[in-house]
C-alpha positions in Angstrom: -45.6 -9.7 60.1 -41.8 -10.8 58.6 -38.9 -8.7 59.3 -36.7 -8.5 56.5 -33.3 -7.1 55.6 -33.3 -5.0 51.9 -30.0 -4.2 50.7 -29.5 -2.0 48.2 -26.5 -1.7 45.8 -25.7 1.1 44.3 -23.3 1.8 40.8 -21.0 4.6 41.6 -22.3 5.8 38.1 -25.7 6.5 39.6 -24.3 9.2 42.5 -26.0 12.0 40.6 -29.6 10.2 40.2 -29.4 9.7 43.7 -28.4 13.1 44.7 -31.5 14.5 43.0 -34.2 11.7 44.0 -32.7 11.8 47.5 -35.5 14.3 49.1 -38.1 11.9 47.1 -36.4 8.6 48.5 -35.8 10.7 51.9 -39.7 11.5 51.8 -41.0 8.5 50.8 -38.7 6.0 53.9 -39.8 8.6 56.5 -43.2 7.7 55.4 -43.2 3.8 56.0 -40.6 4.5 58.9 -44.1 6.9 60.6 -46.6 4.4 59.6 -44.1 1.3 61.0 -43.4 -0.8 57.6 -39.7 1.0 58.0 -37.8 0.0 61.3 -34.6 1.4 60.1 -32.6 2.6 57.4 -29.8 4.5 55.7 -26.8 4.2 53.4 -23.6 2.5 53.5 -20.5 4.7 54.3 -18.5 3.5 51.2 -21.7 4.8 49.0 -21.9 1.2 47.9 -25.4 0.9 49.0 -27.8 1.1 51.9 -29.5 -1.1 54.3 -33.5 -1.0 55.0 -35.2 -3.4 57.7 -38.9 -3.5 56.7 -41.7 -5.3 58.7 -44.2 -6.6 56.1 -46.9 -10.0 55.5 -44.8 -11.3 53.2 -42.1 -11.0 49.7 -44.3 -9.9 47.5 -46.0 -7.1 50.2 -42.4 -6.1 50.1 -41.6 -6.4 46.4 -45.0 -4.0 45.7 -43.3 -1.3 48.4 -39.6 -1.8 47.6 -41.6 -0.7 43.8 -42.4 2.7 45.4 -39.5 3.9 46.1 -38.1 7.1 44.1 -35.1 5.0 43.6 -36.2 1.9 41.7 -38.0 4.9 39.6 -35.1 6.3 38.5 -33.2 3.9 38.0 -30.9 4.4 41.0 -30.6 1.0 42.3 -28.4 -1.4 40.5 -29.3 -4.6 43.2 -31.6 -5.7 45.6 -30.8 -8.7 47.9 -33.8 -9.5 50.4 -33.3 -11.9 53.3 -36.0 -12.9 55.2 -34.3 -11.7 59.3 -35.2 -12.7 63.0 -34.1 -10.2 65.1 -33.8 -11.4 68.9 -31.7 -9.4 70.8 -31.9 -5.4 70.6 -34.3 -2.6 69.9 -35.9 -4.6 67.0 -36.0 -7.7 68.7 -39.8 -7.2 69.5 -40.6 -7.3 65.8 -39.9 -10.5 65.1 -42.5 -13.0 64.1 
């Protein structure tokens, strides 16, 4: 399995979409996080955007799942930027490839 870094951007013009998908988004990461695909996540302070570390085969496992989320089906999610990422120091060190 690849470890990779999602970033999400967000349009400050999307704040109320996000607000009212946020129990579906909420759902659906808590969801991959109990099942392992998710190893962390959450938003940025600013409300610029978040950051997700998924564990998955390969991009286009992770474009089909980054698909799922209640976000990208309403439209909340203005940019994605996915970086293949080696973790090798910390709590997600072990999940590297």
């Amino acid at each position: 399995m690849t470890v990779f870094a999602v970033e999400y951007v967000y349009d400050a013009e999307s704040a109320a979409t996000r607000d009212a998908t946020r129990p579906a988004h909420r759902e659906w990461t808590a969801g991959l996080a109990q099942d392992g695909t998710l190893l962390a996540s959450g938003p940025y302070s600013d409300g610029a955007g978040a950051l997700l570390i998924f564990k998955a085969a390969d991009e286009p496992a992770l474009t089909e799942i980054l698909k799922q989320d209640p976000y990208a089906g309403a439209g909340a999610i203005s940019g994605i930027r996915t970086t293949v990422w080696a973790p090798v120091t910390g709590l997600l060190a072990g999940h590297a490839a």
